[in-house]
C-alpha positions as CSV (number, residue, x, y, z in Angstrom):
1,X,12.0,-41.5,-4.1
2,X,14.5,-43.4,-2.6
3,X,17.3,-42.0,-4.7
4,X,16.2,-38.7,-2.8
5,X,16.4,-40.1,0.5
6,X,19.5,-41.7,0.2
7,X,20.8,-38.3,-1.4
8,X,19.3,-36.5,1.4
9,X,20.5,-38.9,4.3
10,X,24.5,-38.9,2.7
11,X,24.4,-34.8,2.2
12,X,22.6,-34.1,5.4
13,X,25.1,-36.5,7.4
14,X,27.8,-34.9,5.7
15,X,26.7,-31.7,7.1
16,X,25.4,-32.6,10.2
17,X,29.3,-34.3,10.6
18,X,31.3,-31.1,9.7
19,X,29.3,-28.9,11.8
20,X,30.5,-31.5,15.1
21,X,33.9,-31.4,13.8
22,X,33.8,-28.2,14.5
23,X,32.5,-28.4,17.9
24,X,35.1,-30.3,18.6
25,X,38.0,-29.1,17.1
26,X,36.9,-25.5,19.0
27,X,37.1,-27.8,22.4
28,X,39.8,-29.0,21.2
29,X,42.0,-26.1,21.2
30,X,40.9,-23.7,18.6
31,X,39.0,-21.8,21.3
32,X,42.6,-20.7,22.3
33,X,44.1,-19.5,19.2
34,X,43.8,-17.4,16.5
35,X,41.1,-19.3,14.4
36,X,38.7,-19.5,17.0
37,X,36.2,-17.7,14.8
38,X,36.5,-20.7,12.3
39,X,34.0,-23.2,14.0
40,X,31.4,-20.5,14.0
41,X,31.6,-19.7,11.0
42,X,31.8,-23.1,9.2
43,X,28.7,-24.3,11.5
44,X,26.6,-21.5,11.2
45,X,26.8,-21.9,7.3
46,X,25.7,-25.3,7.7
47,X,22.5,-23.9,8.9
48,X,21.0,-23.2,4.9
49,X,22.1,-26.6,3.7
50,X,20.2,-28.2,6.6
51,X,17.1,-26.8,4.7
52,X,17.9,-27.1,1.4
53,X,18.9,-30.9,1.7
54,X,15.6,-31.3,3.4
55,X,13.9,-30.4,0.3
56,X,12.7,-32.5,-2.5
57,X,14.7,-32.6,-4.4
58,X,17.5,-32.2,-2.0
59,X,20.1,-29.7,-3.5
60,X,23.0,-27.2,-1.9
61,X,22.0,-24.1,-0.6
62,X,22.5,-21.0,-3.1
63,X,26.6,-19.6,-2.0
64,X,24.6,-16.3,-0.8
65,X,22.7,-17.9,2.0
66,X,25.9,-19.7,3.0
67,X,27.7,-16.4,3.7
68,X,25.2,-14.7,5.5
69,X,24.4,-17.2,7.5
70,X,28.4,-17.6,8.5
71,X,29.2,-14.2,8.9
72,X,26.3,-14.1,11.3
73,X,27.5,-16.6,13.1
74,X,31.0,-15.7,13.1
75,X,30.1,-12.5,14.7
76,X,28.0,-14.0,17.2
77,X,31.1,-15.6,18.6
78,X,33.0,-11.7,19.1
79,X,29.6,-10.7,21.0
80,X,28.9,-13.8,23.1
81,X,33.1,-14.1,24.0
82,X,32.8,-10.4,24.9
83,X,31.4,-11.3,29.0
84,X,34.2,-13.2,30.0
85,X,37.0,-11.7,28.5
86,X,38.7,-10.6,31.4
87,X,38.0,-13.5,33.3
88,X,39.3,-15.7,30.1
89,X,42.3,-13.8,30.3
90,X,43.4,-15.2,33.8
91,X,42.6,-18.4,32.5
92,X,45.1,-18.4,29.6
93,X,42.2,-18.2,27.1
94,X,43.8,-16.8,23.4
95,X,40.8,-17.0,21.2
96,X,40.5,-14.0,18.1
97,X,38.2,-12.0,20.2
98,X,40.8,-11.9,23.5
99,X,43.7,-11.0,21.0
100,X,41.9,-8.3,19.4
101,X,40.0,-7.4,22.8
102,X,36.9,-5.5,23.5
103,X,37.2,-2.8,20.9
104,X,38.6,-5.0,18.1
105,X,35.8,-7.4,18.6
106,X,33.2,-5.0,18.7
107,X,34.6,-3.4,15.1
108,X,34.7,-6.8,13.4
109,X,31.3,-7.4,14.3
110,X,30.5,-3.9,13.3
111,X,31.9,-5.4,9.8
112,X,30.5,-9.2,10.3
113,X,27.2,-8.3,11.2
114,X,26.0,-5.9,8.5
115,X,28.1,-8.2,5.9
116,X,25.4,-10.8,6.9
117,X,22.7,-8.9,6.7
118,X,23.4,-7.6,3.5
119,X,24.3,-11.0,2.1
120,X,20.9,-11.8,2.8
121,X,19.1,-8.9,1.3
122,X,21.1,-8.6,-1.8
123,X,22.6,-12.5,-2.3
124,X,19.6,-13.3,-3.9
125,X,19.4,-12.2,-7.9
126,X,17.2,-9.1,-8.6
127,X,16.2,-6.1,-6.7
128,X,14.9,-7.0,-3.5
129,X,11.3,-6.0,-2.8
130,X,10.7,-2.2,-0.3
131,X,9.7,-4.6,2.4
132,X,13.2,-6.2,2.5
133,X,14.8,-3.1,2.3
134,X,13.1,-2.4,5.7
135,X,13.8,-5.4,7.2
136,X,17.3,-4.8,6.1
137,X,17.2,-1.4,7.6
138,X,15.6,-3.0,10.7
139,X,18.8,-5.7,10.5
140,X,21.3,-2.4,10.3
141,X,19.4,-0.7,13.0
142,X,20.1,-3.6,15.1
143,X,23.9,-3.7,14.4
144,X,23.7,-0.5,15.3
145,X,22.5,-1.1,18.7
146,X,24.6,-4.2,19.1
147,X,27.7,-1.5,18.9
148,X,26.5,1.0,21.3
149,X,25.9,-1.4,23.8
150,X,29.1,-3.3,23.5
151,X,31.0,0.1,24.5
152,X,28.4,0.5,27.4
153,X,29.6,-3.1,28.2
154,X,26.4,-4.5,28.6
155,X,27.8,-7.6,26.5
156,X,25.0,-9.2,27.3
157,X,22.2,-7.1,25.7
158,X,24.8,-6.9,22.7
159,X,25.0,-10.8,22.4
160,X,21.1,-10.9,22.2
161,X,20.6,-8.1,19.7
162,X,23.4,-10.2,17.6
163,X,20.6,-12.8,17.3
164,X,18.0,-10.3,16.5
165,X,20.2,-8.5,14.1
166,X,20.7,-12.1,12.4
167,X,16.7,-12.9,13.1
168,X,16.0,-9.9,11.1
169,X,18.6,-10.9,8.4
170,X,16.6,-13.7,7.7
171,X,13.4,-12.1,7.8
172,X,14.7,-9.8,5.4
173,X,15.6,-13.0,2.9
174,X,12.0,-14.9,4.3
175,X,10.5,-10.9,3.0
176,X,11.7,-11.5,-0.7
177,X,10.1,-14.6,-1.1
178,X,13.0,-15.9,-3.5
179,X,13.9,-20.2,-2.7
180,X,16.8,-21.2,-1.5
């Protein structure tokens, strides 16, 4: 029991360290460059080892969960930047999604999003159950939706279906009822 623990405590701080670090080298400057997308990423793939090192045993999430989970997040960060791109432009701000601007950032999400999704469904060994393949559909539907309303530039509604796209990406895994 308390060779768990300490497993737990030293994986879990590990984790819980990298996903700061890359708070703060995103404040740091990465906000302005090119890799801007990085900190997403790496944080939101934190997210399945934060349950799977809170298990007993503790032990690393499956590589599946870990690329859904930061491709999700990685294209949460081209539909939340999409609001202030104009105004981050007067500011200086050089982040991946002002290079690429609002079209750019709408097609790599178009790519992100759905790569998520389907990392989620399919990751997993064996053929997922029907009622993950409509969750999944429900998961595509909402990329869908994410797109049309980013070139409506309501960036706003786009952001939040983002989140339910990605809720519905782990519904889709929660549907399977595999372990991670």
């Amino acid at each position: 029991h308390t060779r768990y623990w300490r497993d737990w405590s030293s994986d879990v701080c590990s984790s819980d360290l990298l996903a700061l670090l890359m708070a703060h080298l995103y404040n740091l400057g990465l906000k302005s460059s090119p890799l801007s997308v990085v900190p997403y990423a790496v944080a939101f793939a934190q997210l399945p080892a934060f349950i799977t090192l809170g298990l007993t045993p503790p032990h690393p999430p499956p590589l599946w969960a870990v690329a859904a989970a930061g491709l999700i997040g990685a294209a949460a960060h081209f539909t939340q930047t999409l609001p202030d791109l104009e105004l981050d432009a007067g500011t200086g701000m050089q982040g991946l999604p002002h290079r690429l601007g609002t079209r750019g950032s709408l097609v790599v999400v178009g790519v992100l999003l759905p790569a998520g999704a389907l990392a989620a469904a399919l990751g997993p060994i064996g053929r997922p159950p029907p009622v993950a393949l409509v969750t999944l559909g429900l998961s595509l539907a909402l990329v869908i939706a994410v797109l049309v309303e980013g070139a409506l530039r309501r960036y706003s509604a786009a952001f939040h279906l983002t989140i339910a796209a990605g809720g519905a990406a782990v519904a889709t895994f929660l549907v399977t009822g595999r372990q991670l």
